[in-house]
Steps between C-alpha positions, in 0.01 A plus 500: 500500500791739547636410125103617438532812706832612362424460157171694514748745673765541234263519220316821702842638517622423158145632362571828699866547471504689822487397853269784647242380189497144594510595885178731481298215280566252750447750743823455741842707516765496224724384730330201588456420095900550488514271735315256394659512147841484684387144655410368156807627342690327777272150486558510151879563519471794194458812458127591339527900464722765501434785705543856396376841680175475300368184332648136506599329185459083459892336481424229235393238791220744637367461147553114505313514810231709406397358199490119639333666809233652294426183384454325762253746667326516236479160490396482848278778477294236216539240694281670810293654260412097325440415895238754593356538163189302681454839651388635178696814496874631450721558803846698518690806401496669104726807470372707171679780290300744291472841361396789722235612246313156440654354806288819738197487256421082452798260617442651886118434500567180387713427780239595698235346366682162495622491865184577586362133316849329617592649808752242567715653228728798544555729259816739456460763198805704414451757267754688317548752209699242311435127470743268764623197381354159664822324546695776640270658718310167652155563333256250433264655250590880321222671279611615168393696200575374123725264328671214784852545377691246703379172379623304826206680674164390504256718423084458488293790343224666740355729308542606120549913455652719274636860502291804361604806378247784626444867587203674688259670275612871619837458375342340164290772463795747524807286250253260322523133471827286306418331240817277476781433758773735312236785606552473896830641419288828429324478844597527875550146651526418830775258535553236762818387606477163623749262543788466210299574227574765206407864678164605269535223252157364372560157304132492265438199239208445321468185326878398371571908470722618814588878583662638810420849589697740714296654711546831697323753732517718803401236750670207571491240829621149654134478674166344284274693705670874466513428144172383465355808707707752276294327178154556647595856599582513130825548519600288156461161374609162689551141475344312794362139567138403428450385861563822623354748274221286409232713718637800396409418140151366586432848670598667205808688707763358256456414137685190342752608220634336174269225597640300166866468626595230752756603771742199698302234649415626883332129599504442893718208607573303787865424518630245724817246481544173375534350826191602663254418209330223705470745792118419621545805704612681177267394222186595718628845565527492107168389414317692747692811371391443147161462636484768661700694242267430243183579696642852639631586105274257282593183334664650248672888472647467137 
């Protein structure tokens, strides 16, 4: 049980890569995690980390360590999960990575909603400006937007959606509607800059045509929601997601743009590593956040 204990113990440390992190989760001193990690270091007869003022880096054991360990609570984790699956619900700990935007506005009721069903699950959602990566970080499930790119993830789609191009009606009133995508270059975009993407490049296609666009304007922002509250204060035209702008359009407050040109696929996915595919915990969190996905945003967005 101590081999148990420890290894649960060096994969909250290695997930945190800082003492105080690991110490406040588990809710004791950082002294008493160095300690502990000490011991194991000792038991072991190797050195796991290497300490510096700020963070702690894996020596190539650590990593040995960790990714066998994983394993094997994961493993164990299953194997509790196949012996009270008479109980009829999930049981354990899920930690969760989205966006702010989408993360604040649906992921986070979610949550909520599915503790409340399974309230022997725990739930831990981080979000973050920029997506974290799974492996490094120690998440079990991360929320993404678009194409998968790393085909040793797994990925299941939630919800299909799309990006629109739009503008409120005052500031279409004022400049006039484009008629093609070289035309925006004419008009004052608002431009967000999100993550390492091209600052106020807009990628259009339209059956096997292509045209990229560079955008410009007086506004720009790293935040969805600022940029999104600039465009119905008619500040210039924007590219946002259907699931968030979809009421906007219904009320008439924005107006859908160049309605004929496709921008990059914006489907919802559910990201999660190889090794926890068979995760019961995992795959109900998955299915009951498609569910509920679907039923807060409709079946389907595109």
């Amino acid at each position: 049980m101590d081999a148990f204990s420890d290894l649960n113990l060096f994969a909250l440390v290695a997930r945190n890569r800082n003492l105080a992190a690991a110490a406040r989760e588990l809710g004791v001193t950082p002294p008493a995690v160095s300690k502990r990690l000490a011991q194991l270091e000792q038991r072991l007869g190797v050195r796991l980390v290497n300490r510096t003022t700020r963070r702690l880096a894996l020596t190539p054991e650590g990593e040995l360590y960790l990714a066998n360990g994983s394993r094997i609570l994961d493993e164990l984790s299953e194997l509790e999960q196949l012996v009270t699956r008479s109980r009829g619900e999930p049981a354990g700990l899920l930690r969760v990575n989205a966006s702010f935007g989408f993360g604040r506005a649906h992921v986070a009721p979610a949550v909520s909603a599915y503790v409340e069903r399974f309230p022997s699950m725990k739930i831990q959602l981080q979000l973050t400006e920029r997506p974290l990566s799974l492996q490094e970080e120690g998440f079990d499930l991360g929320i993404r937007f678009g194409e998968v790119p790393d085909a040793r993830i797994n990925a299941r789609l939630l919800l299909k959606n799309r990006r629109i191009v739009c503008a409120s009606p005052a500031y279409l009133k004022r400049h006039g509607k484009p008629s093609a995508p070289h035309d925006l270059t004419r008009h004052a975009c608002i431009v967000l800059r999100e993550n390492d993407s091209a600052y106020g490049t807009w990628h259009f296609s339209r059956g096997k045509r292509a045209e990229t666009v560079k955008v410009d304007g007086a506004l720009s922002s790293n935040d969805g929601s600022t940029v999104l509250r600039w465009a119905l204060d008619g500040r210039g035209i924007v590219v946002r997601s259907q699931w968030e702008i979809g009421e906007h359009i219904a009320r008439g407050e924005l107006v859908p743009l160049l309605a004929e040109w496709a921008l990059p696929n914006a489907d919802i996915h559910a990201i999660y590593l190889e090794r926890n595919k068979l995760s019961a915990k995992l795959r109900s969190f998955v299915e009951f956040l498609g569910e509920y996905l679907r039923d807060a945003l409709g079946e389907d967005t595109a």
